[in-house]
One Martini backbone bead per residue (centre of mass of N, CA, C, O) as a GRO file, in nm:
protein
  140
    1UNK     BB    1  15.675   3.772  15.614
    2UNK     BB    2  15.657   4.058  15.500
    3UNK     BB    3  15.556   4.261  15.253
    4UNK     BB    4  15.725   4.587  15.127
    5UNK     BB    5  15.629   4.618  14.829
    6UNK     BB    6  15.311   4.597  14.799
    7UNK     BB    7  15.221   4.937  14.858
    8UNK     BB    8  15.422   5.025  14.619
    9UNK     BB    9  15.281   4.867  14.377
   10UNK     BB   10  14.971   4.946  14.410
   11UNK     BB   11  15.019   5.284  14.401
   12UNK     BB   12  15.162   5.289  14.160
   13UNK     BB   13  14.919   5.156  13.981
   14UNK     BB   14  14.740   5.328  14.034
   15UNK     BB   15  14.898   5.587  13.897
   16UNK     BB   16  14.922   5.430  13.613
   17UNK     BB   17  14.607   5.422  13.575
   18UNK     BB   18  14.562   5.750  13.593
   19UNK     BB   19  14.727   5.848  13.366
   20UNK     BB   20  14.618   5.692  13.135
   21UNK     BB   21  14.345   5.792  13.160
   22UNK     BB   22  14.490   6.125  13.117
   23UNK     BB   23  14.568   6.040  12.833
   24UNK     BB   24  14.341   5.953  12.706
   25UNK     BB   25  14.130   6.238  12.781
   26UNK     BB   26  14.299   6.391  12.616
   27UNK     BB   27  14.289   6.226  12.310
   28UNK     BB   28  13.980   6.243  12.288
   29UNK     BB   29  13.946   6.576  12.260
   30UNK     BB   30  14.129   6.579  12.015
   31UNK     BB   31  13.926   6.440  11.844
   32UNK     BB   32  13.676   6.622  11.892
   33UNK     BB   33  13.847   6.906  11.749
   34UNK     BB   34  13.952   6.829  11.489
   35UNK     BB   35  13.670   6.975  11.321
   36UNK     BB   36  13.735   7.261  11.438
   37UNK     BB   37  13.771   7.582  11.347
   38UNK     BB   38  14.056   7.586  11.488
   39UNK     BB   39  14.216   7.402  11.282
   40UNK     BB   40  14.227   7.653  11.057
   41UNK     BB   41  14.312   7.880  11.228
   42UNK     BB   42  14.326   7.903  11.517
   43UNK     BB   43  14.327   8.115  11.795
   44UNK     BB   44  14.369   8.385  11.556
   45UNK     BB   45  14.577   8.208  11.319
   46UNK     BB   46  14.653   8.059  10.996
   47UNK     BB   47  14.916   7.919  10.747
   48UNK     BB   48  14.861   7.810  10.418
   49UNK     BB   49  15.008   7.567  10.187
   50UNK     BB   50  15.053   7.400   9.954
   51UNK     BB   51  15.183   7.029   9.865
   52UNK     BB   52  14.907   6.881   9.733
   53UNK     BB   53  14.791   6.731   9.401
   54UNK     BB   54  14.464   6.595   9.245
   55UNK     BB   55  14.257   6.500   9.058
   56UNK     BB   56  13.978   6.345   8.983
   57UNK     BB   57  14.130   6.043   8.928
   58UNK     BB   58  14.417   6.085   9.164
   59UNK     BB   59  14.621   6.245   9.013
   60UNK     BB   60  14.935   6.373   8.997
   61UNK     BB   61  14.990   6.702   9.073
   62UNK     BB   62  15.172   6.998   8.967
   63UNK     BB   63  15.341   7.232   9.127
   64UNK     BB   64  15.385   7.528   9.069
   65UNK     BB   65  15.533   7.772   9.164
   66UNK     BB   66  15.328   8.003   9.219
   67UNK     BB   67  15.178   7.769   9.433
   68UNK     BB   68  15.384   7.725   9.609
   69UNK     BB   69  15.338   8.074   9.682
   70UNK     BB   70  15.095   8.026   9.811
   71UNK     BB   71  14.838   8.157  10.049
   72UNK     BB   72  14.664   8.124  10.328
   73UNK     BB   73  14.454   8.318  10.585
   74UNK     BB   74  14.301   8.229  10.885
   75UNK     BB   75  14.062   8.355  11.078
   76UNK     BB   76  13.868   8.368  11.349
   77UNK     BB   77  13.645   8.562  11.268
   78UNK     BB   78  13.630   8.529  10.947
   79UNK     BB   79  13.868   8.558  10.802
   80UNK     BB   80  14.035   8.568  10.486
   81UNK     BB   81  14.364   8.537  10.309
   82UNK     BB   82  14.503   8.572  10.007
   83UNK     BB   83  14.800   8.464   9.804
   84UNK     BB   84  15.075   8.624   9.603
   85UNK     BB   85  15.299   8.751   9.423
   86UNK     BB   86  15.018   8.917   9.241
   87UNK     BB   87  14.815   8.884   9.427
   88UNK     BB   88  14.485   8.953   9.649
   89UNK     BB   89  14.238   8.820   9.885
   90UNK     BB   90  13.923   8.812  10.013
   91UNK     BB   91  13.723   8.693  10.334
   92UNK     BB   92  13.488   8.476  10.403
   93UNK     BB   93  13.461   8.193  10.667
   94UNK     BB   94  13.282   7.821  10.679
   95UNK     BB   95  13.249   7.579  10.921
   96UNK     BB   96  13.095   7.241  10.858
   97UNK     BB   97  13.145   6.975  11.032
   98UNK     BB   98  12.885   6.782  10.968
   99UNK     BB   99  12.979   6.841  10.638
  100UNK     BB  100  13.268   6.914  10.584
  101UNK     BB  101  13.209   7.217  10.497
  102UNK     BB  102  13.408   7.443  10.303
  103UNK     BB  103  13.349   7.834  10.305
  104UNK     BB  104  13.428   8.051  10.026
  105UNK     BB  105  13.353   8.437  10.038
  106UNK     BB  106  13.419   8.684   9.847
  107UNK     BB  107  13.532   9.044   9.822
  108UNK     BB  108  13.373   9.176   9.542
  109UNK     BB  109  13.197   8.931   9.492
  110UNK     BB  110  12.981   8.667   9.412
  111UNK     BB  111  13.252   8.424   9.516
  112UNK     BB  112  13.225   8.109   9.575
  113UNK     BB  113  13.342   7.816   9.786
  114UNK     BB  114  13.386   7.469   9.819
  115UNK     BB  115  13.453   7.219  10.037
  116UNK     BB  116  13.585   6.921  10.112
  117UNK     BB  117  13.682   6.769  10.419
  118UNK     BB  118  13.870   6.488  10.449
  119UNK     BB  119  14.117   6.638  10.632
  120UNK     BB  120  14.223   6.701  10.988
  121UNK     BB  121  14.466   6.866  11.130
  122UNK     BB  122  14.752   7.078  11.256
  123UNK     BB  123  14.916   7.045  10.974
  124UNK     BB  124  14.652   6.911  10.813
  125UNK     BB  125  14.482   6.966  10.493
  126UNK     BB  126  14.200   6.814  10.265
  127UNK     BB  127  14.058   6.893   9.986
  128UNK     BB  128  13.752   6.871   9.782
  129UNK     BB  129  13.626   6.929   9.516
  130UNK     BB  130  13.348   6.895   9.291
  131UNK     BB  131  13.552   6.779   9.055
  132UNK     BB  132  13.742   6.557   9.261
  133UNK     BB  133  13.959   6.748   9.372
  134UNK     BB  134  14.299   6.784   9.522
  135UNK     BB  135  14.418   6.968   9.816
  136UNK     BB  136  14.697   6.984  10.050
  137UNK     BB  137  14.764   7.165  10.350
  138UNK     BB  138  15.033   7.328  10.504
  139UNK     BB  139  15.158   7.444  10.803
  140UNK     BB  140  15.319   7.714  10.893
   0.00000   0.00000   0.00000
């Protein structure tokens, strides 16, 4: 007797080796882009607020509220405005992937700041200062 499910058991298993490669192949591509500027701005614009901060030694601090109320927003140009409820900053940025370093450079004086990326997905970005603290922002 011939077996009727043989050639549907071995097309389903071809179809589900298919998808699995475009699945793998496509979470590939997405570790690829993990660390390019487009994680920081999106296609056009991102903006990111403090979520959690420790100082050099790894110690949890405290976001006081007005910290908790600043955000970045990073342009795909390569502007970014910062603001607060009384302040506001603008400038260029720039992502060096392979130093995982972020560079902010104030527009109207020469205040430059660097950060290594030490952490970056669509969510969550953690920078650490040169002094070994870190800050956490979340993708609003």
């Amino acid at each position: 007797m011939k077996n009727v499910f043989a050639v549907p058991v071995k097309v389903s298993l071809t179809y589900l080796l298919v998808l699995c490669l475009s699945v793998l192949s496509f979470s590939c591509n997405k570790k690829q882009e993990a660390g390019s500027p487009s994680m920081i701005s999106g296609a056009t614009s991102k903006v990111w607020k403090a979520s959690k901060e420790t100082n050099a030694a790894g110690d949890k601090e405290s976001l006081s509220s007005e910290e908790k109320q600043q955000q970045i927003q990073f342009f795909a140009n390569g502007n970014f405005t910062q603001t607060s409820e009384s302040q506001s900053a603008n400038g260029t940025w720039a992502y060096d992937d392979a130093a995982k370093n972020l560079a902010l450079t104030y527009s109207g004086n020469s205040v430059s700041e660097n950060f290594k990326v030490t952490e970056i997905d669509e969510d969550d970005l953690k920078l650490q200062a040169p002094d070994g603290s870190t800050l956490t922002l979340k993708a609003e």
